[in-house]
C-alpha positions as a printed Julia matrix, in Angstrom:
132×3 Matrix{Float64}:
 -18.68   -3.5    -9.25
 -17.39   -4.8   -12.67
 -17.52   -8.62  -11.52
 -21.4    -9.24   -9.99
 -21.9   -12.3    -8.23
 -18.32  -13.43   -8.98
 -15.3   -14.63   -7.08
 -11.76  -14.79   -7.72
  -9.84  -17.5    -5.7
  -6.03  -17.17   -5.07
  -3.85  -19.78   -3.71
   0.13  -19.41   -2.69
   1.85  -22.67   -1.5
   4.84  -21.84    0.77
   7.84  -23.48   -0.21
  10.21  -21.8     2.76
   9.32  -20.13    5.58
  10.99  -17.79    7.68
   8.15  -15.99    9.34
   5.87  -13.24    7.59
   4.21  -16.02    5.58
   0.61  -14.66    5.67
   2.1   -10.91    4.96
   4.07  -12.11    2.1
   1.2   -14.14    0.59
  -0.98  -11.18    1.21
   1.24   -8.61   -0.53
   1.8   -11.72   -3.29
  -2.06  -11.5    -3.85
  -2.47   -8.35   -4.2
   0.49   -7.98   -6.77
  -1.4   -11.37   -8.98
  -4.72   -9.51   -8.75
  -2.84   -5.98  -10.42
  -0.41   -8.07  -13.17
  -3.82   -9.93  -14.11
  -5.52   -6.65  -14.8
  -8.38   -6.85  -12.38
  -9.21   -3.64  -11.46
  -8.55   -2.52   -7.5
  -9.38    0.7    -6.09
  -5.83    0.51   -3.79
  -3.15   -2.11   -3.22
  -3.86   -4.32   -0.05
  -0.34   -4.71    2.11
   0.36   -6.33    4.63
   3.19   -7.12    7.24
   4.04   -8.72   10.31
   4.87   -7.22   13.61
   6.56   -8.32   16.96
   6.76   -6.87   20.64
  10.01   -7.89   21.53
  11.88   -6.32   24.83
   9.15   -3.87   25.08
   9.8    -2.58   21.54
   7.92   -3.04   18.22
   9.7    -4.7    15.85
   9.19   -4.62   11.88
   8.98   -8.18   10.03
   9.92  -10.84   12.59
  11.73  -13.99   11.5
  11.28  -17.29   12.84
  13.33  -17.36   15.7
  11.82  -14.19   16.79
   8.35  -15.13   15.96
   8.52  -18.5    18.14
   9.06  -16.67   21.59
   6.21  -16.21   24.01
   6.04  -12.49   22.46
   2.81  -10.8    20.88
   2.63  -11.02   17.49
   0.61   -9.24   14.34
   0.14   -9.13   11.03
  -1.53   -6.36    9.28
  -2.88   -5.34    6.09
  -4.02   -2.49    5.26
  -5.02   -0.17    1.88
  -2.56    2.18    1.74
  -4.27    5.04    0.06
  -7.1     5.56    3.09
  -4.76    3.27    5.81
  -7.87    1.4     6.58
  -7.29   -1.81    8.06
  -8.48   -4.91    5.99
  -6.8    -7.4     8.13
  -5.67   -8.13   11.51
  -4.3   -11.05   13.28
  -3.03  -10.92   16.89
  -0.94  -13.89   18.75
  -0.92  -14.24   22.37
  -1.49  -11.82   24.74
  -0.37   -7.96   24.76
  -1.06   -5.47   27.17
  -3.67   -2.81   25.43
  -1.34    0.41   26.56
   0.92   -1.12   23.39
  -1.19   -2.26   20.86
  -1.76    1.0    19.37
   1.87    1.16   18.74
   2.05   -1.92   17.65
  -0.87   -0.52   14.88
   1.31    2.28   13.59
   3.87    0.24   14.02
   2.71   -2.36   11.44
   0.96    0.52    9.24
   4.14    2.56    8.7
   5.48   -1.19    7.61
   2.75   -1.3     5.12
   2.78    2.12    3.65
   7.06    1.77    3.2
   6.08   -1.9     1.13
   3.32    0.15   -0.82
   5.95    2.43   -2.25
   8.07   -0.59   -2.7
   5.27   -2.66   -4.77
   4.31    0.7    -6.38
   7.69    1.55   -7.59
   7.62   -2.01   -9.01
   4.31   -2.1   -10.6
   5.12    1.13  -12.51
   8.47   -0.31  -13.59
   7.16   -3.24  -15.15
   3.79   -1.48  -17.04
   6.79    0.31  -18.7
   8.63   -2.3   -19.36
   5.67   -4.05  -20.75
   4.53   -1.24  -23.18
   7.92   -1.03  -24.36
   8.47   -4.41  -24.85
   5.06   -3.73  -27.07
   6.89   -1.08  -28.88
   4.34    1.73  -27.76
């Protein structure tokens, strides 16, 4: 551990919200903690996932969000898929919350390649905006 006995605080203050908040501030964290330099072993995504209709559904909005439907958000490392966070609303049968699991996980491996593609983009950008 390169930081002993240390902690690193992040805040995010949502200005508009429709639905995924804790997701997007998740997946906003995790992108401050790589463009400051602090050294993570994997990115931590997240995203949010409904039951709607007896189907899971990728990234709910509000309006979907606000029915009597389960809801979850998920984050997980992408490299080893284990689960660093997990937040259920209301009820859901248990025959459908493993789908609801790789549901949410498929969600956060397809953002990892997002945020990855990004991060890379940028370093380069960066060095050669150093001229190296």
């Amino acid at each position: 551990h390169l930081y002993p006995r240390s902690q690193i605080s992040l805040f995010v203050q949502v200005l508009q919200s429709d639905g995924g908040d804790v997701a997007a501030a998740i997946n906003a964290c995790s992108l401050a903690l790589i463009d400051a330099g602090i050294p993570m072993q994997d990115f931590l995504t997240a995203c949010s996932v409904g039951f709607l209709d007896g189907v899971a559904v990728l990234d709910t909005n509000y309006t979907e969000g606000i029915g009597s439907g389960p809801e979850m958000t998920l984050a997980v490392l992408p490299k080893t898929k284990a689960i660093g966070y997990i937040k259920m609303s209301n009820k859901l049968p248990i025959q459908h919350l493993e789908t609801m699991i790789e549901t949410a996980t498929e969600g956060c491996i397809q953002i990892y390649e997002i945020l990855k593609e990004n991060v890379k983009a940028h370093s380069f950008a960066l060095l050669h905006a150093r001229g190296t």
